[in-house]
C-alpha positions as a Python dict, from the first residue, in 0.01 Angstrom:
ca = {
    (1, 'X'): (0, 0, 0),
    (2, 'X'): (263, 255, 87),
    (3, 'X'): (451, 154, -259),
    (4, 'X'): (142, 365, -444),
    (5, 'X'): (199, 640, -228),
    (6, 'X'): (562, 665, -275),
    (7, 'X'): (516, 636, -670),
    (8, 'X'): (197, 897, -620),
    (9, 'X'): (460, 1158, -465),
    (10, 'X'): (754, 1071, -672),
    (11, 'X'): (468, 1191, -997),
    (12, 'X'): (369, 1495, -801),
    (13, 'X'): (694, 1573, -754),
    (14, 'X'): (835, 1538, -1141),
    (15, 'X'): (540, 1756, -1212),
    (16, 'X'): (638, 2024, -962),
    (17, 'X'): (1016, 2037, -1100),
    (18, 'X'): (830, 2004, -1470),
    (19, 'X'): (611, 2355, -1331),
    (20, 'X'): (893, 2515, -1185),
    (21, 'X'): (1125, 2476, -1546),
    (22, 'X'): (813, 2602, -1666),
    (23, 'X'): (807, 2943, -1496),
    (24, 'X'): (1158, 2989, -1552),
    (25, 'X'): (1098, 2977, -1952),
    (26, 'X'): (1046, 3283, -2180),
    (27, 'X'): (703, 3317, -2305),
    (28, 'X'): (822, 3283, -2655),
    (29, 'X'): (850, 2892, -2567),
    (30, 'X'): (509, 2840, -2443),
    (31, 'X'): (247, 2957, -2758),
    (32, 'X'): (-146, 2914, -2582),
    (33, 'X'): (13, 2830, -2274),
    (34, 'X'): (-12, 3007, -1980),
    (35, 'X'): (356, 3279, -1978),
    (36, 'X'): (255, 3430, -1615),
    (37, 'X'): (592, 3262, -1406),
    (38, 'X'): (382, 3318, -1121),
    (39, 'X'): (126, 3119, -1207),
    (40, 'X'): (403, 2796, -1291),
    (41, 'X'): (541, 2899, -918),
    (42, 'X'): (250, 2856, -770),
    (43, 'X'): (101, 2548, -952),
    (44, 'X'): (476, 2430, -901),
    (45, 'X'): (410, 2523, -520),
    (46, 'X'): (133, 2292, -483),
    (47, 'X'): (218, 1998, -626),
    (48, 'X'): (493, 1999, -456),
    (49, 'X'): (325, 2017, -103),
    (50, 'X'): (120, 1750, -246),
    (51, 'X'): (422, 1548, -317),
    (52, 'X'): (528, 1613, 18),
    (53, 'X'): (230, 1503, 221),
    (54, 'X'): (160, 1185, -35),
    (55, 'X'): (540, 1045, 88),
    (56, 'X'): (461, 1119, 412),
    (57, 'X'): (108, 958, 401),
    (58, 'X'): (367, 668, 247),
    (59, 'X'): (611, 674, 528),
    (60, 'X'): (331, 663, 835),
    (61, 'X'): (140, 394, 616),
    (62, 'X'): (486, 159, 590),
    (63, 'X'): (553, 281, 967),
    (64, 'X'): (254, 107, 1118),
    (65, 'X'): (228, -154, 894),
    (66, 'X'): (609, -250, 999),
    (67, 'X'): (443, -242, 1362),
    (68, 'X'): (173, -461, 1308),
    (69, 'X'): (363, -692, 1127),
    (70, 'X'): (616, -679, 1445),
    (71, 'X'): (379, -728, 1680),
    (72, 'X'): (169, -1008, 1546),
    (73, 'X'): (507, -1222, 1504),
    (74, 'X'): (600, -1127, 1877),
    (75, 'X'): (228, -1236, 1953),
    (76, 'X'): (251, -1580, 1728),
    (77, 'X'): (585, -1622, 1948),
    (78, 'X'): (448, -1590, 2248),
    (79, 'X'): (203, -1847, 2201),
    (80, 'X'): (428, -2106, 2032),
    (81, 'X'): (607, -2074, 2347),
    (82, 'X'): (303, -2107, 2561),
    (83, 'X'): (188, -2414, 2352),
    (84, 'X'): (534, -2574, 2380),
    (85, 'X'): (570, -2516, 2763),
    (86, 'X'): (221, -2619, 2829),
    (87, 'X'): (259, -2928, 2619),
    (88, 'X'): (608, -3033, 2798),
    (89, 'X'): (459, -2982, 3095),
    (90, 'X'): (111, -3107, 3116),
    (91, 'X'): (218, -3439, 2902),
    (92, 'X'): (470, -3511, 3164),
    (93, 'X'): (267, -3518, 3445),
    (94, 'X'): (-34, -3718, 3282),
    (95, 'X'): (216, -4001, 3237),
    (96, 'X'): (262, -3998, 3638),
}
């Protein structure tokens, strides 16, 4: 999940270095496009806050799903050593 969120900000981001070569063109090389560099620098702005807070929306997301993964082996652990004990244990003293 994280992986589309990485690839989500790594786009935004191309586009915001794409906007911000944009602004710093004459207006010669942009016929019918928009030749206001203020307008590129903002659009450029944007996208890449939006780049920004899609990586970090991909860093939290692999954060806690590195946790949960973490803690459901320490809790699998736990009870295979519960099991084992228990089993050691309780078939030793049936045989008695």
């Amino acid at each position: 999940m994280s992986r589309n969120f990485y690839i989500l900000a790594a786009t935004l981001l191309f586009f915001a270095l794409l906007s911000a070569a944009m602004s710093l063109l004459p207006s010669s090389f942009q016929p019918g496009l928009p030749a206001n560099a203020s307008l590129w620098r903002t659009g450029s702005l944007f996208l890449l806050l939006a780049g920004l807070a899609a990586a970090l929306v991909g860093v939290m997301s692999h954060l806690f799903e590195q946790v949960d993964r973490r803690s459901e082996e320490s809790r699998l652990a736990a009870r295979r050593k519960r099991r084992g004990d228990g089993q050691s244990g309780g078939s030793g003293d049936r045989l008695k």
